[in-house]
C-alpha positions as semicolon CSV with decimal commas, in nm:
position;residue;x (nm);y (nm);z (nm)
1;X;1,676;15,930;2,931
2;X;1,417;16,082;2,712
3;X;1,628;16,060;2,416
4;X;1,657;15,734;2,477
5;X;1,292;15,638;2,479
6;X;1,233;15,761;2,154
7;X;1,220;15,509;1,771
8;X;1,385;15,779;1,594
9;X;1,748;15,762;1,761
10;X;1,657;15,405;1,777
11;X;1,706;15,449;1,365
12;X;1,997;15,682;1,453
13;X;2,215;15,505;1,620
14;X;2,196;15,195;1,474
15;X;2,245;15,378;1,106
16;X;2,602;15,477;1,287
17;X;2,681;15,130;1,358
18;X;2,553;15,025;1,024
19;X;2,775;15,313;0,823
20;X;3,085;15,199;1,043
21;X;3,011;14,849;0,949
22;X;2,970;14,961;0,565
23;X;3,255;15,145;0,554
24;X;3,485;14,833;0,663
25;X;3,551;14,987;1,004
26;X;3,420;14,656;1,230
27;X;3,647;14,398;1,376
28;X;3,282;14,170;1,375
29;X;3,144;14,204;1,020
30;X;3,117;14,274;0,686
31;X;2,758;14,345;0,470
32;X;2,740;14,189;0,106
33;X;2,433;14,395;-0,001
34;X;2,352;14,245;-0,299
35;X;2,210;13,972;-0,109
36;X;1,961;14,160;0,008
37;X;1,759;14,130;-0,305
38;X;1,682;13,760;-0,262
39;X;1,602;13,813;0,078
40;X;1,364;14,070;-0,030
41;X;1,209;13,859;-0,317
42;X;1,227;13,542;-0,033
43;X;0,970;13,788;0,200
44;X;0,789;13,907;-0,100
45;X;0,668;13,561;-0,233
46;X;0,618;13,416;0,101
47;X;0,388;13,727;0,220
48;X;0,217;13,647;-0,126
49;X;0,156;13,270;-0,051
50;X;0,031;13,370;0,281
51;X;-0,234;13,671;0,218
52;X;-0,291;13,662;-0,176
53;X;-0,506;13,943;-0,116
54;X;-0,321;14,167;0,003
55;X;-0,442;14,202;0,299
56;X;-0,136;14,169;0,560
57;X;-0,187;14,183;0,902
58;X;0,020;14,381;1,142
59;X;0,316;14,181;1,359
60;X;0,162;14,151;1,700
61;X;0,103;13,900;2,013
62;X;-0,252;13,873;1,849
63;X;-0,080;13,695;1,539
64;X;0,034;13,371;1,766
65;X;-0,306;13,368;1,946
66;X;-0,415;13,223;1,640
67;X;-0,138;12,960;1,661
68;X;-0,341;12,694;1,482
69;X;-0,571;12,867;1,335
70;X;-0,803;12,919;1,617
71;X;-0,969;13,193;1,676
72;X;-0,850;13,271;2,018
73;X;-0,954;13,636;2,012
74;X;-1,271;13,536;1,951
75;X;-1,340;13,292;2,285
76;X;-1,205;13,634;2,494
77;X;-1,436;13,826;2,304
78;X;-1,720;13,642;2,415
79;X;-1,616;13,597;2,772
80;X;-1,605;14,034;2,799
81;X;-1,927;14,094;2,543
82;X;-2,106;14,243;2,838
83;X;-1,819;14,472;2,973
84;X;-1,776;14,822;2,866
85;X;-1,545;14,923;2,533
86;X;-1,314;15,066;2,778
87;X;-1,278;14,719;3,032
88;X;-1,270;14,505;2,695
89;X;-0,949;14,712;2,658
90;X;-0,834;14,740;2,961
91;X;-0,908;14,305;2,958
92;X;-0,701;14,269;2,623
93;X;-0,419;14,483;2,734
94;X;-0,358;14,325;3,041
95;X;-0,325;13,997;2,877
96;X;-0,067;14,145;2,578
97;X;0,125;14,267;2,844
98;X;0,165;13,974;3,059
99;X;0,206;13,750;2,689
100;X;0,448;13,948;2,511
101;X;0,684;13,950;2,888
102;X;0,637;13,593;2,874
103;X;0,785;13,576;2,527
104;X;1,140;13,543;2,487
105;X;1,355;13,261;2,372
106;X;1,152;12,939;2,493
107;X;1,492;12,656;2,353
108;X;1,455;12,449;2,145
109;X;1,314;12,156;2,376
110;X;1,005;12,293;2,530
111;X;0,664;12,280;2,405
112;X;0,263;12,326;2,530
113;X;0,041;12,116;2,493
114;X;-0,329;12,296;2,437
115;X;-0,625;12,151;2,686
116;X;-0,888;12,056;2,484
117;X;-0,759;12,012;2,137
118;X;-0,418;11,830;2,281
119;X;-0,211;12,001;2,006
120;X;0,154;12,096;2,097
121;X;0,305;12,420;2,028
122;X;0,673;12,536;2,050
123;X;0,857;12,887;2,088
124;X;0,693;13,201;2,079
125;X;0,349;13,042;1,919
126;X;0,341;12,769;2,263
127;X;0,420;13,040;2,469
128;X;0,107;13,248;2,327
129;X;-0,086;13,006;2,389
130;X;0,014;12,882;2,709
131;X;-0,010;13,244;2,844
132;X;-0,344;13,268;2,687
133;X;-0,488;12,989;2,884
134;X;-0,333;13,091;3,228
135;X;-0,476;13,437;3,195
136;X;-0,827;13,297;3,099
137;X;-0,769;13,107;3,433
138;X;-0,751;13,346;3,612
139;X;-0,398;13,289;3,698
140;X;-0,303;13,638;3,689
141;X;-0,539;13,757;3,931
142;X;-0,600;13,822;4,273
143;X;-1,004;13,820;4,247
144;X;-1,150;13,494;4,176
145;X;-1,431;13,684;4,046
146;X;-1,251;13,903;3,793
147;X;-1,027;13,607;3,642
148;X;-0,964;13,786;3,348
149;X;-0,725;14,062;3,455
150;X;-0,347;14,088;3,513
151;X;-0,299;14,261;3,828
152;X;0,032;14,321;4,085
153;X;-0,090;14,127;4,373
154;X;-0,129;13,870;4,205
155;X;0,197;13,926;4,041
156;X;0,388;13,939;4,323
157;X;0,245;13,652;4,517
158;X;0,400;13,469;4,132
159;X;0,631;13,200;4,185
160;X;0,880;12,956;3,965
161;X;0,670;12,670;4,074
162;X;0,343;12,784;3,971
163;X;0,428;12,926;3,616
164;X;0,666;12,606;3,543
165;X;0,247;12,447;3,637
166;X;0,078;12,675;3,394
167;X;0,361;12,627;3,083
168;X;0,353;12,263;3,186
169;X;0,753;12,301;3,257
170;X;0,930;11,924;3,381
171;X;1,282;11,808;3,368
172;X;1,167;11,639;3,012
173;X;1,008;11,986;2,868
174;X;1,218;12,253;2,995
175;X;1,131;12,631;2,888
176;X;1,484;12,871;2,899
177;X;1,497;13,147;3,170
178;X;1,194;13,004;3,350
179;X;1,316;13,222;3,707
180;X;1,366;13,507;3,481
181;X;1,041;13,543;3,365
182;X;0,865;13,538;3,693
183;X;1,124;13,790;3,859
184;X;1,033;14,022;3,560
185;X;0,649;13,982;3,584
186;X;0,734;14,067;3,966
187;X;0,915;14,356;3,876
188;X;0,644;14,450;3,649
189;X;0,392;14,411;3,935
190;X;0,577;14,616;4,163
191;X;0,636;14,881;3,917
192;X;0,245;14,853;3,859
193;X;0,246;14,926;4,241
194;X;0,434;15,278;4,260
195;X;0,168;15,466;4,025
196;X;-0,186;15,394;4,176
197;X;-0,304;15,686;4,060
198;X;-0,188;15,569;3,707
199;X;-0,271;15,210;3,750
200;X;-0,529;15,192;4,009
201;X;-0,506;14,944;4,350
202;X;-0,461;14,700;4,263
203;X;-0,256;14,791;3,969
204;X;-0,325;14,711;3,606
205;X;-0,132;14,760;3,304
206;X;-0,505;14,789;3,131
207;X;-0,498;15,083;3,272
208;X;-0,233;15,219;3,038
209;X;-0,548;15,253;2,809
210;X;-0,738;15,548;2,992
211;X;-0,366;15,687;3,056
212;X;-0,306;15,727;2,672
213;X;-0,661;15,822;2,571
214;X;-0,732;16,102;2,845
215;X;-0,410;16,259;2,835
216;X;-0,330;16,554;3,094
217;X;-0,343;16,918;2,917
218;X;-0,322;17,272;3,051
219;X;-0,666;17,425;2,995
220;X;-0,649;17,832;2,949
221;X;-0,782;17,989;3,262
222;X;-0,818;17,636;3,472
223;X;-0,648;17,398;3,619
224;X;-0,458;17,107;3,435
225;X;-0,707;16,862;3,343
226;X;-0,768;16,519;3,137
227;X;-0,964;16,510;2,797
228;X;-1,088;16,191;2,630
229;X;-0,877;16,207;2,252
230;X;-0,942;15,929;1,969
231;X;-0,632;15,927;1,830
232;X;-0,263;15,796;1,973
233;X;0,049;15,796;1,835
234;X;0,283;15,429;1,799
235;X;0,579;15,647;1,941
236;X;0,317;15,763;2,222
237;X;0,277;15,406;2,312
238;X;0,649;15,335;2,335
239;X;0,721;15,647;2,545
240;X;0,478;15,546;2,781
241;X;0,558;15,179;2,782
242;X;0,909;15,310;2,853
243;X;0,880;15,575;3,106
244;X;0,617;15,336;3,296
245;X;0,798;14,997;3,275
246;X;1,126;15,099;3,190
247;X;1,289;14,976;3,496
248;X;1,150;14,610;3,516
249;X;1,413;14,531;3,194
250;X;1,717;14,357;3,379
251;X;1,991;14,432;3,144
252;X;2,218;14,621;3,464
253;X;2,248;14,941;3,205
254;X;2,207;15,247;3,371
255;X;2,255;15,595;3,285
256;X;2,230;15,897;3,586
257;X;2,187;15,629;3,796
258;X;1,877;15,483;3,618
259;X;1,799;15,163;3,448
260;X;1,767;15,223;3,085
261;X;1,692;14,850;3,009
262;X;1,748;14,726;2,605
263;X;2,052;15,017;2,551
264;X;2,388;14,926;2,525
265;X;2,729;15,105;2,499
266;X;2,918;15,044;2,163
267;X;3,194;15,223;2,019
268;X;3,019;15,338;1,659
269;X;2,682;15,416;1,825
270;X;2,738;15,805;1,774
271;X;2,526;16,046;1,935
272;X;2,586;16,368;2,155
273;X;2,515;16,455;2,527
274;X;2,497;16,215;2,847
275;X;2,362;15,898;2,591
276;X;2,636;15,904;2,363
277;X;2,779;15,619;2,289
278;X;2,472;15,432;2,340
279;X;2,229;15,235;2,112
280;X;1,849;15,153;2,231
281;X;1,684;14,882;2,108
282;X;1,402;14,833;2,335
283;X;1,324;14,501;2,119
284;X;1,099;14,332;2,402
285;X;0,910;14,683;2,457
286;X;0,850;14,743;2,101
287;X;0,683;14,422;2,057
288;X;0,457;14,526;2,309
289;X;0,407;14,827;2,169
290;X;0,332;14,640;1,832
291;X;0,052;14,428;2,011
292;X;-0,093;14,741;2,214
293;X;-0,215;14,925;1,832
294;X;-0,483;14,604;1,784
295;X;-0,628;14,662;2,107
296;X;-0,655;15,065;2,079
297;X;-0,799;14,999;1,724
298;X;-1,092;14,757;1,825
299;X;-1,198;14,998;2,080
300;X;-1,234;15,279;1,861
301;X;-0,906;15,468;1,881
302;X;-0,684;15,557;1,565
303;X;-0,317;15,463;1,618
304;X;-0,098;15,690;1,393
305;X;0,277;15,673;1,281
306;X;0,283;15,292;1,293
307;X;0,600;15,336;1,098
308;X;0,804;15,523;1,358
309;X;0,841;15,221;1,549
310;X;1,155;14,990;1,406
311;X;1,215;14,653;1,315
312;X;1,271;14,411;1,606
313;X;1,620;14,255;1,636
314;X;1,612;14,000;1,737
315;X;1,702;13,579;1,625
316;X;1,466;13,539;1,346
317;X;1,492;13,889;1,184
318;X;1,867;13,884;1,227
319;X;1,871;13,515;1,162
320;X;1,720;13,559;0,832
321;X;2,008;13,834;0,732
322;X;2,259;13,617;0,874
323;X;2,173;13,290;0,737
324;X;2,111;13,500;0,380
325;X;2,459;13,630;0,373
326;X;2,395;13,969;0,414
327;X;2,562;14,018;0,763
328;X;2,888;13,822;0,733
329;X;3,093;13,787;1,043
330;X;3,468;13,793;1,027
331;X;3,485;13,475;1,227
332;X;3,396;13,176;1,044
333;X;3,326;12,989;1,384
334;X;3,038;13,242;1,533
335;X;2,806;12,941;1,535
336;X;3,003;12,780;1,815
337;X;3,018;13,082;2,056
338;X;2,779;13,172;2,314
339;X;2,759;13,523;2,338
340;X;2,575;13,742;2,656
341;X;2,371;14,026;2,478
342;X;2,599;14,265;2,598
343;X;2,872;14,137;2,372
344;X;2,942;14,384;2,113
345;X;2,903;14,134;1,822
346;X;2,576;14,085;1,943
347;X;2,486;14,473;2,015
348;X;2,610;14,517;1,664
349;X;2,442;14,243;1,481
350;X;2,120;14,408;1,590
351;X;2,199;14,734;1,516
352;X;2,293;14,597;1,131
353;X;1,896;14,453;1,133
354;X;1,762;14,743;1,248
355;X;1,893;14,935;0,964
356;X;1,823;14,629;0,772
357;X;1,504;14,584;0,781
358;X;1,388;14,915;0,700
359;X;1,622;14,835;0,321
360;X;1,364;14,522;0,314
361;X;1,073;14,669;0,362
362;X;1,143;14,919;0,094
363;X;1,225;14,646;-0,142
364;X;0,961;14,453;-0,033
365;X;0,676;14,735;-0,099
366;X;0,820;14,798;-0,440
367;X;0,795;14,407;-0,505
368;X;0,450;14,370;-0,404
369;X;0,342;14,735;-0,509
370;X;0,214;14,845;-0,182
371;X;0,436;15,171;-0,116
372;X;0,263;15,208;0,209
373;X;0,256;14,879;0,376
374;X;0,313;14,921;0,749
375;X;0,658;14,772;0,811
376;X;0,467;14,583;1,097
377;X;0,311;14,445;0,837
378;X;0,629;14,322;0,636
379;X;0,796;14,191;0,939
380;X;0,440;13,975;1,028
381;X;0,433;13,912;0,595
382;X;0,703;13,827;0,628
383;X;1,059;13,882;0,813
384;X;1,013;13,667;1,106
385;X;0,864;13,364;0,970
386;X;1,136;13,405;0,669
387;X;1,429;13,388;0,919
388;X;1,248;13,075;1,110
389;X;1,252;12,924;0,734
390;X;1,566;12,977;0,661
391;X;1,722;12,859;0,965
392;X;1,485;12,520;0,863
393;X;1,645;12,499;0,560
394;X;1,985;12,554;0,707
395;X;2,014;12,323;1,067
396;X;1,813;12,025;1,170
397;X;1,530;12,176;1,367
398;X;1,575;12,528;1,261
399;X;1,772;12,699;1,559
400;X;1,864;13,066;1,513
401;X;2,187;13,031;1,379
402;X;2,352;13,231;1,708
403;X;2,338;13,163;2,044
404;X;2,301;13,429;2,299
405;X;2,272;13,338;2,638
406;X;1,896;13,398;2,757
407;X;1,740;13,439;3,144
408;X;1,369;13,469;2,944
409;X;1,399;13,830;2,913
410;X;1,557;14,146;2,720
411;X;1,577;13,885;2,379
């Protein structure tokens, strides 16, 4: 399990699949590398055109709060000016956490439309925004007079009726995996639930926040106690995102008899010991853990290792290498399947952008001449918005160019 929860045999395993693939050993694809340069010099110039100083922000939740260019941050910020570093936290945690396990594949068909300025948004950017609004509502809490705080009474008392209210879901705007998302934000409550002592009564993922920054350490001489540090590693973040929330995922893997959420069995996925054979991917808890550094940062804490976290695969990443021509499936007709993400072309064709994307980001430093730009930063530059161009360019709308059949969680 512990192997499991860490970035590095993230990397690992999906390099085996990625070798195997390489050295013509998949029934599923083939890689024509020297593609990869024009999607590197694609995610080069458009990072240029978008920050021509240089300047790239990190990939985070906090990027499609400014869907619009409004400074969403900025009307929280003034709402919690008079709370404490630590609540302001604690405040903008809860509401990444409750955004980013909102955000998975929204279709193609659904969109919000903003009270107040009565612009629409679609996909991830209209579900930002959407979950932005209901947790300045105070839809996420159980005290009227705390609205702005995610906690798991109010969680739990969540049902399909009243989020399909707050994303403005009807039969003519219909948002994918609409009961998933609530059963998962109930899971999350009740998980929230078991650990008072972590997460208080009643519990709050803000709380994650004192958790990380007063860790538990044996003392010489005394009694195991906490101590306030200023610094936090990314992989830190992840562990704990894991070992806290690891069971809400509902992807029916289990290893020992415990859930083990985004990790799936696959032939080429190497490894030794009970996990072998398996490949994490932890894609939705990554992204979280992506959109916890901002938070950490503005109240004082240095996050370190940014780069041990991995490149998330999932459509528009992998989109942009499959719409490129660097991952080529052996069937010609992949666009008309609908595959479950525990298909093994689709456990595969992550693994491949995994590996992927860490090639890119090389390329892409050396292009711009940043050798140390984050790779959050090339994936926000960037990798994402690259693969929803591409897919533009390529279909009438710009879907991903697979399908994979979505309940609004895990992808």
């Amino acid at each position: 399990m512990r192997l499991l929860r860490k970035p590095s045999v993230v990397r690992e395993r999906c390099a085996n699949i990625s070798a195997a693939v390489a050295a013509d050993r998949s029934p599923h694809f083939r890689l024509e590398r020297a593609r990869l340069t024009d999607v590197v010099r694609r995610v080069a110039r458009l990072t240029q055109e978008r920050f021509p100083g240089g300047e790239v922000p990190l990939h985070s939740r906090w990027r499609h709060f400014e869907a619009g260019r409004v400074d969403r941050k900025a009307l929280l910020d003034a709402r919690i000016a008079d709370l404490s570093i630590a609540e302001q936290a604690r405040t903008r945690i809860d509401l990444a956490v409750v955004s980013v396990l909102l955000d998975a594949g929204a279709g193609p068909d659904w969109r919000f439309t903003e009270p107040g300025t009565g612009r629409a948004y679609a996909r991830s950017e209209g579900l930002a925004v959407a979950s932005f609004h209901a947790f300045v509502g105070g839809a996420f809490s159980s005290d009227l007079r705390v609205p702005m705080r995610v906690d798991a009474n109010a969680l739990e008392r969540l049902d399909a009726a009243q989020l399909a209210r707050l994303f403005q879901v009807r039969e003519d705007n219909p948002l994918v995996g609409l009961d998933g998302r609530v059963a998962l934000l109930k899971r999350l409550g009740a998980a929230l639930k078991k650990r008072p002592d972590v997460f208080g009564n009643p519990g709050r993922p803000g709380y994650l926040f004192d958790l990380l920054t007063h860790p538990m350490v044996g003392v010489p001489g005394s009694t195991v106690q906490r101590i306030a540090v200023k610094r936090v590693s990314a992989a830190q973040i992840l562990r704990t995102l894991l070992k806290a929330f690891g069971g809400i995922w509902p992807s029916g893997q289990v290893l020992g008899g415990r859930p083990i959420g985004d990790t799936w069995p696959h032939p080429m996925a190497g490894g030794e010991g009970p996990s072998a054979g398996r490949v994490p991917f932890h894609k939705l808890s990554q992204w979280l853990a992506y959109s916890l550094v901002e938070p950490f940062q503005w109240a004082g804490i240095t996050v370190e290792g940014l780069d041990e976290l991995t490149g998330l695969p999932e459509y528009r990443n992998g989109g942009l290498l499959l719409d490129a021509g660097v991952i080529v499936p052996r069937d010609p007709a992949y666009a008309a399947t609908a595959y479950t993400v525990a298909d093994p072309w689709v456990i595969e064709w992550r693994a491949l952008t995994v590996t992927l994307l860490d090639e890119v980001a090389r390329g892409v430093r050396a292009e711009l001449g940043q050798p140390t730009l984050p790779l959050a930063a090339v994936l926000e530059g960037g990798t994402w918005l690259a693969g929803r161009q591409i897919a533009q360019e390529r279909r009438p709308g710009g879907p991903p160019p697979v399908r994979v059949a979505s309940n609004g969680t895990i992808f």
